[in-house]
Every structure is written in C-alpha cells, then in structure tokens.
N, C-alpha and C positions, 0 to 999 in steps of 0.2 A: 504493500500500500504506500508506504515512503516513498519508495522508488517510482511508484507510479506518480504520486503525487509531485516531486522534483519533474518529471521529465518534462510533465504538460505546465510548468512552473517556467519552467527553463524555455521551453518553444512558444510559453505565450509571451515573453519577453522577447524571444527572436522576432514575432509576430507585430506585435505592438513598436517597437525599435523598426524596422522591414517599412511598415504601413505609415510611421510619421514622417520617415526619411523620404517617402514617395509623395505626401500629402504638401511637407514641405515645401519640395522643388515644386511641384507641380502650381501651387500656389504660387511660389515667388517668382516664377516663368511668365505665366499667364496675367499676373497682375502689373502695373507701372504706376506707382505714389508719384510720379513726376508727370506725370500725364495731364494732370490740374494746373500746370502752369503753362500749357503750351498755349492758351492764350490769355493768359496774364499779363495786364500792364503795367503790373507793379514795379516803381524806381530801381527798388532793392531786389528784384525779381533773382538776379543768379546767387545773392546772397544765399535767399530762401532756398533756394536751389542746393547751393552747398551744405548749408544748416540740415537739410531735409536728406540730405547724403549720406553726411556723417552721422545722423541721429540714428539711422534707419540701416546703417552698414550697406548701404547700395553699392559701394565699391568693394564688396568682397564678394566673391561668388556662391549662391546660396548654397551649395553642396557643403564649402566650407563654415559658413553663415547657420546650418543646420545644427554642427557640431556646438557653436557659441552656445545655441542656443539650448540643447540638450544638455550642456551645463549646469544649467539651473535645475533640472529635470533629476540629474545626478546627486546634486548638492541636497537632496531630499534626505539620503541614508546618511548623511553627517546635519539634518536637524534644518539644513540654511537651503528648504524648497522656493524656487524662484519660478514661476512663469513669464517673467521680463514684463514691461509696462505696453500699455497700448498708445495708441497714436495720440489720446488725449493727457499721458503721461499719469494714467492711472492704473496703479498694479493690477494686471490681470486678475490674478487669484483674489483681489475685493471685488472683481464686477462679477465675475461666478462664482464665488460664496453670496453675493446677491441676487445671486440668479437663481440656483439651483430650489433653495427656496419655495419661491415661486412656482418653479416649473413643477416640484416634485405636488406641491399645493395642486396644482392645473390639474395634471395629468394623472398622479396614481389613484384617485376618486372616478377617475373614467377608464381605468384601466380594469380596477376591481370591477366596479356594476358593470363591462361589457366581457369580462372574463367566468365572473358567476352567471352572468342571464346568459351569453352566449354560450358557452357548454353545456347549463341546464336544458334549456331549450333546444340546441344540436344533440343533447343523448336523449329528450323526449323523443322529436321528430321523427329519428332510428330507432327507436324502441316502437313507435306507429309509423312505419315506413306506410306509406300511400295513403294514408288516412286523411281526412280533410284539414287537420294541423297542418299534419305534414306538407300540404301542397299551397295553404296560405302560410306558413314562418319559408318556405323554400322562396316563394315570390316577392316576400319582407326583405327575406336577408340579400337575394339577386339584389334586387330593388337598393336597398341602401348601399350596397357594396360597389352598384355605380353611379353614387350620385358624386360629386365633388363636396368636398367639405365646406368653400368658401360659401358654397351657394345654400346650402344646409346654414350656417350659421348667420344667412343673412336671412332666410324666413325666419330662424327661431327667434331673433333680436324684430321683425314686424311683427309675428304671433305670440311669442310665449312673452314677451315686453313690451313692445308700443299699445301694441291692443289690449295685453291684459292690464297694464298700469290705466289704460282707458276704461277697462272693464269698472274697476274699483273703486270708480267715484258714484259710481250704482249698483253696484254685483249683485243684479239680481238677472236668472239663471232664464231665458224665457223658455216658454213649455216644449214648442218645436225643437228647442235645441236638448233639453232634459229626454222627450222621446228620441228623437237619435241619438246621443249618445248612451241609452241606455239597451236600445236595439243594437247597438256596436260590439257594449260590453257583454252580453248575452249571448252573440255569436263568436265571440273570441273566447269565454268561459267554456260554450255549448262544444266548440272547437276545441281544446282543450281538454276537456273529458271526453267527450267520443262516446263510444257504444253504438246502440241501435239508434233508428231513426226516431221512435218512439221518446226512448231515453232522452236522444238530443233534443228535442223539441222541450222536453221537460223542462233540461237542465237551460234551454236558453228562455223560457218564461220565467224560470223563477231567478236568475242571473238579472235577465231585465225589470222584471219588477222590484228586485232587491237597489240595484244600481236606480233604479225611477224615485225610490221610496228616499233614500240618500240624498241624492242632487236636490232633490224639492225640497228638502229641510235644512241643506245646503243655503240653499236661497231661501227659503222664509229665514231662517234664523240669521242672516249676511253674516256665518260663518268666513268670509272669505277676507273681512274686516278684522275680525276678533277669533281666529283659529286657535283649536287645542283638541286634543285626543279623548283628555278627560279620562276617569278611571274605566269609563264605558268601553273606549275606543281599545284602552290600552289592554283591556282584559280581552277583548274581542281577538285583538293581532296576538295576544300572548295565543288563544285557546286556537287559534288557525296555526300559528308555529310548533304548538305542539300538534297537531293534526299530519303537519308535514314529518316533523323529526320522525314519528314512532315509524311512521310509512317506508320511511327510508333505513330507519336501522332496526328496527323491530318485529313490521307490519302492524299494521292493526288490529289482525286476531289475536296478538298478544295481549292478556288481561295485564298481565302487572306492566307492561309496557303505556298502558293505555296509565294506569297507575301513576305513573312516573311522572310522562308527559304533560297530562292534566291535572296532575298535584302539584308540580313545578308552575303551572299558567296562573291557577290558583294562591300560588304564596305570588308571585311576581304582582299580580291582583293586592294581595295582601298588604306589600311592600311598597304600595305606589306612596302612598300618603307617608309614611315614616320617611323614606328617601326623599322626599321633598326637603328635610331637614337640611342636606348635604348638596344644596342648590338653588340657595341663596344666591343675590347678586354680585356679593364678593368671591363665589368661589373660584375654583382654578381647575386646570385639569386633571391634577389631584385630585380631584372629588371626583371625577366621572371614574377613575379609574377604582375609587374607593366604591363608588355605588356596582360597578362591577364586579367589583372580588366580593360584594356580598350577594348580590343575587347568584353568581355563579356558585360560591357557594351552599347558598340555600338549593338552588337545581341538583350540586350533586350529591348535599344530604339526603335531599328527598328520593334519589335513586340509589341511592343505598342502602339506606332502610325498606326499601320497597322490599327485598328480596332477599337472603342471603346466598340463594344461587346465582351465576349469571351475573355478577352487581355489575360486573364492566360494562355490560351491556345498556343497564339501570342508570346508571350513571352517567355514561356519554347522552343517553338521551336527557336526563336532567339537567348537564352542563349547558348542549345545544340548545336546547329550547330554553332557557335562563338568559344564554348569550344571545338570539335573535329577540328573545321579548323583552333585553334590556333596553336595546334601542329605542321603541315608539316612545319609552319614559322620555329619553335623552329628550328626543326631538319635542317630547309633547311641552317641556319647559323652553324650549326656544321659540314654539310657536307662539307661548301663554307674552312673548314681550314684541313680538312681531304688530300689537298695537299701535304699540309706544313707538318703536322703532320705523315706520309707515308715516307716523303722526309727529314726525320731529322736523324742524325744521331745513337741519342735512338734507332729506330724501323730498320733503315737498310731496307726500302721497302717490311719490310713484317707486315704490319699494323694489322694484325687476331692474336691476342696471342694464346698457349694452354694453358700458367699453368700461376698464379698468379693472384694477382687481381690489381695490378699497374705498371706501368713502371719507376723505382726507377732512371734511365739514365736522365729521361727529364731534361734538365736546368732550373733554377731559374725562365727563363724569358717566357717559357712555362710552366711551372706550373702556374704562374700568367695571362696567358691567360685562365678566366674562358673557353674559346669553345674548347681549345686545351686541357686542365686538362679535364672536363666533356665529351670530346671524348674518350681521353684515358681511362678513367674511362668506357663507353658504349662498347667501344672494348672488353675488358676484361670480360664484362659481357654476349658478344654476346652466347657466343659457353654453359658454363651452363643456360644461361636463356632459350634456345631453349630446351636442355636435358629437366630441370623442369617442362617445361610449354609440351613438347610433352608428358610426363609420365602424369602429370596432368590432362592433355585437355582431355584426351581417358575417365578418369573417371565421367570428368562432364556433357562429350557429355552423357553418360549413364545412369546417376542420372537425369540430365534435363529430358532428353528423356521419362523415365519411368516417371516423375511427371508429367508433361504433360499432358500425353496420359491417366494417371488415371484420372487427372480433366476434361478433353474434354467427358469423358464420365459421367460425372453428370448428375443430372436430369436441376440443374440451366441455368447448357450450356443448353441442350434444346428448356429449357424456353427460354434463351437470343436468339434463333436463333427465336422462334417460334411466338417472339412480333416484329420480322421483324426490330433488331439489323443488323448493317453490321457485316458480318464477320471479318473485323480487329478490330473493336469493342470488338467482342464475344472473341474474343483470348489474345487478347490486354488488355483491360479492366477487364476481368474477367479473363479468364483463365489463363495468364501468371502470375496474383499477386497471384492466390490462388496457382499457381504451386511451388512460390518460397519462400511455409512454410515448407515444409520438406527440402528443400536446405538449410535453414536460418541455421540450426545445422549445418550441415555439412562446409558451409563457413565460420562461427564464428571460428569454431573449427579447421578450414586450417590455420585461421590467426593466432591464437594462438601457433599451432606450429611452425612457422617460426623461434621464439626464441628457440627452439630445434635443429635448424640448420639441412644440409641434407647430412649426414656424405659420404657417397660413394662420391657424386657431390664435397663437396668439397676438399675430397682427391685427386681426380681424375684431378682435375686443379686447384691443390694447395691453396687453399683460406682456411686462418686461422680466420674460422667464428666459431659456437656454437658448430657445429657437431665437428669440429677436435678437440676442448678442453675437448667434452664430451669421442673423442677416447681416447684422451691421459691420461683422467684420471682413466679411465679404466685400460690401459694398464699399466701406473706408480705405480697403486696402491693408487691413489690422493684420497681420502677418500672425503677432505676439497671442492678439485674441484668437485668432482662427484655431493658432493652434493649440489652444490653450482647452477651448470647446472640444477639438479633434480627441486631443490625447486623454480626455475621463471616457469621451465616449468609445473610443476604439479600447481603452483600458477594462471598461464595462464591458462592455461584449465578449470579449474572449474570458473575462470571468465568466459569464453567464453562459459559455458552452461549457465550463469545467463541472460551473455549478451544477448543468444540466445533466453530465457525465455520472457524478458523482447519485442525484438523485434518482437517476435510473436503477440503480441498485437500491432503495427505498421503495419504489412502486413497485418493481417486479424484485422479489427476491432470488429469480433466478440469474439474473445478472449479478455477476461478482468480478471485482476487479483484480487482475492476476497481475504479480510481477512478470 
C-alpha cells in the first residue's frame, strides 16, 4: 500500500510539474502585455514600455521565466509559499484565498442537490426502465443537458426574481394558476409511483387535491409574506423522511423498522420547541451543529432501544431520519425572520436578488443576527444554485441511469433474485453499491472542480468566485494569476483521480490495491 501510494504521489507531481510547464508557455506565447500601447500616445510611452519589461521579465524567455516562477511554488516545503503578484501588484495567493470562498459558497450547494437528485432519480428511472417516469425524467434531463447555462440563468433572474419580487407586493395565488399547478404536481407524483392505470389515476387525484388544498391556504393565509414550517410542517417532512429511510434500508414490512423511523419523527416533533432554545438571534454555527448532535443522537437512541437484534440496522435508520428531519427545523427558523429581512430597508420588499452574492446595505445589527446574515447569504444563492444544479442534474440522471441498468443485468443480480432475495434487497444491496463504481470518478472529479469556479454562472450574477479571477486573468494578460488558478486546479484533479482510486476499494471490496 506504501508503495502504491509513493508511486501515484511521485507521477502526480511529474503530472502537475508536465501540465504547468505547458500551461505556462502556452500562455506566455499567445498572450503580449505590450500590445496596449501600440496605440498609445503617451509622452512617457517607451518609459512604460520598459517599466512594463522589466516588471513582467518580458526579456527573458518564458521556458526560462517558468522556472523563476516555480520558485515560489518550491519555496512552499521550507514555509516561504509565493504565487508572485498580479498585474495590479497584489499577491496572488490574497485574491484566491478571496476567491475560493466564494466559489466553494457558489458551487458545492449545486453540486450536492444535483449529485443527490441526479442519481436518485437516474437509479429510479433504471429500476422502471420504460415506464412513464422513465420516459418524462429521460426528456427533462435531454432537455436540460442542452440548454446553455447563460440563457437558463437569464429566465431564472425574469421568473424566479423580477416577477416573483412583483408577485409579493400581492401574493395572492389566482385559482387558474393553483389548478394547474396542482394538475402538474399530480402527474409528476402519479408519475413517480406508477402501477396500474387505475392506481395512477388515484395516486394523481389525490396528489392534486393535496397540492390544490396547500396552495389555497398558501394564499388565503399570504404565507408567502410571513413563511415558517411551524411544528405542523416540520412533523409532516420528519414523518415522510422517515417513510423514505425505513424503505431504503429496512422496507416497510419491517415492524420495528417502522418503530424506529417513526419514533425518531416523533421525538424530532418532540424537540422542535426545546431547540428553539439554541436559536436565538445571537447564535453561531455552533449551535446548528449542537442542535444536530442532539437530534442525531436522540434518532440513534431511539434505534437502539428499538431492538437488541439487528441494532445496526435500528440505528442507521434513526440517525438518517434524525439527520434529514433536522433540516426543515434549521430552515423553519430562517424562514420565521424572512419578514423582517423583506421589510428592511436594504432589500426594499424585493427579497430575490439577481447579481451579487451579498447585500452590503444591511446594518451592523442585522449582520449580527446569525438567521438574518445566513438568509441573506441563501437568497443570493437561490437563482445560481438552481442554474448549477438544473445543468448538472440532467447529467447525473444519465450516468446513474446507464450504470444501473448495466449492473441489473449481471449474472449476480440473477443469482440475488433466484435465492429468493426481496427485491429492494437485490437493488438496494447489490445493485445500487456496485452501480456507484463508475460514478465514484466522475463525483470525485465534480468536486475537484468547484475550485475552478463556473465562469459564465458567475458572470452572469456577479459573484467574484475562481471563474471570474481565472476570466480576468486571461483577459489582463495576468501570467502570475492564471497561473496561480491553473496550478490548485490541475493540483485538484489528479488528487481527485487518486482519491477516486483509492475509494474504489470502499465501494466494491473486491478491488484491492496490490504492490
């Protein structure tokens, strides 16, 4: 394992050294910082000229000009790391320690939601190959996977912002639009569960008039003003997460599974009102983490006591469902200040930003409300993280879907059906871990680019994350910057194949790494 680990240690440095050296020249070839003064009329113009020579080492030749600079690159393993300064004489390494930031803010919230829903939903669709899911999420994900980004994030800043910040000086829901939408949600629900025709029609009446009964209360109550989850809402998503958890690691014929799940919904229920305590408007993040380690705790007491057979069993589903029902709490106290924060006069009642990624207006005494700062922060992110994660999701639904459906067709599946396995079993246990070794590259390698930032997305709504420092250095002729972006992210990547190497032998334990 040592050995293994040196070699691919050793060639990812050949690797990374190989790709700057090429990045370098190619950049310094193709670009000319002198090129701006070829029609300048400035007095001092060859001054500038010379000044911009010597500052910039244009008289040495960049092959040799690479090595200066890998200097600093070196000078990391004796403490004195230098990425050299940029054109505006400011150290690199402070404008990407301000960047990174950002980007990682941007992007890893659209990486996650289009990495969960997009393999969820690609190992449904392959678990109902042809089914009527399957052929509306196959036309969704086509569908998104060719639109362009920029034009995606310029409807969602007219619809999901200009018109709903217009919405909200009346949000009230009109009835034509509560019937279609609730006919929407009916046939995507009805879609979604399947069966017979019968069935389907059921499951899309009672979908729709669930979704109809909602929206209308939506609007009489202008919820849309004064939002919160309330112990109602929050008990509700607790007892559907536990619905899903036991299905996935238990099934639902299981009694004490069922035990678990909905005894954990129930304390999480229980707990809503005490953990209010620990979310106050002084708190910190320290306290979401503290109102975690207690719910999760209480989930995986309650699935230990459930049983004393099987508790591992017991227990993961009380942690899971502890962990997914800890959230709507979170959110339901950031909704409860989303009033105030609407009605200040920073935002002016139109609470949906387009461009930026802060509201620099708030007072001193809003900024120190961690739920009013962490709102403002969530808003800002709303309209790119739905862009990311909608280009995203179309890809994973597609990579899931085809890994799937090649392992469903082994011989093992077979075997696993043919010793009289249940089927969430055979899917579950088998099929979905062996599905998610050809994925393990591809998600390593999503996360790795994030510190590359997503240059259109954050043009597009102003956010000064990785992509707009790698624009600018492009555009300026930034040598220092370019390659300063270059070398995390070509340093990431060949992590994130070793990482991938490595977790290969995690998912499939048949794989082992041999000297």
């Amino acid at each position: 394992m040592f050995a293994y680990i040196s070699r691919r240690l050793g060639m990812m440095f050949v690797i990374v050294f190989g790709a700057s050296f090429m990045a370098y020249n190619l950049q310094a070839y193709s670009s000319n910082p002198l090129s701006i003064f070829g029609e300048s009329t400035e007095l001092n113009k060859d001054f500038l000229i010379a000044k911009m020579i010597r500052d910039l080492q244009l008289d040495v030749p960049p092959p040799l000009r690479y090595f200066s600079w890998l200097r600093g690159i070196i000078g990391g393993l004796w403490g004195d790391f230098n990425l050299g300064l940029s054109r505006s004489d400011i150290p690199v390494s402070e404008i990407i320690g301000q960047a990174i930031p950002v980007t990682i803010r941007l992007v890893i919230t659209a990486t996650f939601l289009a990495i969960i829903l997009g393999v969820s939903v690609g190992m449904i669709t392959a678990i109902r190959q042809y089914s009527r899911f399957d052929y509306v999420m196959t036309f969704i994900s086509f569908l998104l996977f060719s639109l362009p980004i920029f034009w995606v994030a310029v409807l969602l800043k007219e619809f999901m912002a200009i018109q709903f910040n217009d919405f909200l000086v009346d949000p009230v829901i009109h009835p034509v639009g509560i019937v279609i939408t609730a006919l929407l949600f009916g046939f995507v629900i009805a879609g979604f569960v399947g069966g017979k025709k019968s069935g389907f029609f059921s499951v899309f009446g009672g979908a729709a008039i669930f979704a109809g009964i909602v929206l209308s209360y939506l609007s009489a109550s202008r919820w849309f003003i004064e939002p919160s989850l309330g112990i109602f809402g929050v008990t509700f998503l607790a007892l559907c997460n536990a619905v899903l958890v036991i299905q996935l690691i238990s099934g639902v014929e299981n009694r004490k599974g069922i035990y678990a799940g909905f005894g954990t919904a129930i304390a999480m229920a229980a707990l809503y009102y005490p953990l209010q305590l620990l979310m106050s408007a002084s708190a910190s993040f320290l306290n979401v983490i503290a109102i975690f380690a207690i719910t999760i705790a209480a989930g995986c007491g309650i699935g230990f006591i459930v049983s004393p057979i099987d508790r591992r069993t017991y227990i993961r589903i009380g942690l899971f469902t502890a962990l997914l029902s800890t959230f709507p709490i979170i959110v339901d106290r950031f909704l409860r200040e989303f009033s105030e924060y609407m009605n200040s006069d920073a935002v002016g009642r139109r609470p949906i930003p387009t461009l930026g990624q802060a509201n620099d207006l708030l007072t001193p005494e809003q900024l120190n409300n961690y739920w009013i700062h962490g709102l403002d922060t969530a808003v800002h992110l709303v309209l790119p993280t739905i862009a990311l994660t909608l280009i995203s999701f179309a890809g994973y639904v597609r990579f899931a879907r085809g890994s799937l459906l090649e392992v469903l067709n082994m011989d093992y599946i077979r075997t696993a059906r043919a010793k009289g396995l249940t089927e969430r079993t055979v899917i579950v246990r088998h099929g979905m871990r062996n599905a998610m070794l050809p994925l393990t590259t591809i998600l390593v390698n999503d996360f790795a680019g994030l510190f590359g930032g997503a240059i259109i997305t954050e043009g597009v709504f102003a956010w000064r994350g990785m992509g707009q420092v790698f624009n600018n250095a492009i555009r300026n002729y930034d040598l220092n910057l370019f390659m300063g972006v270059f070398i995390i992210s070509a340093f990431l990547t060949v992590m994130a194949n070793f990482v991938a190497d490595l977790l290969y032998g995690v998912v499939d334990p048949r794989i082992r790494i041999r000297k």
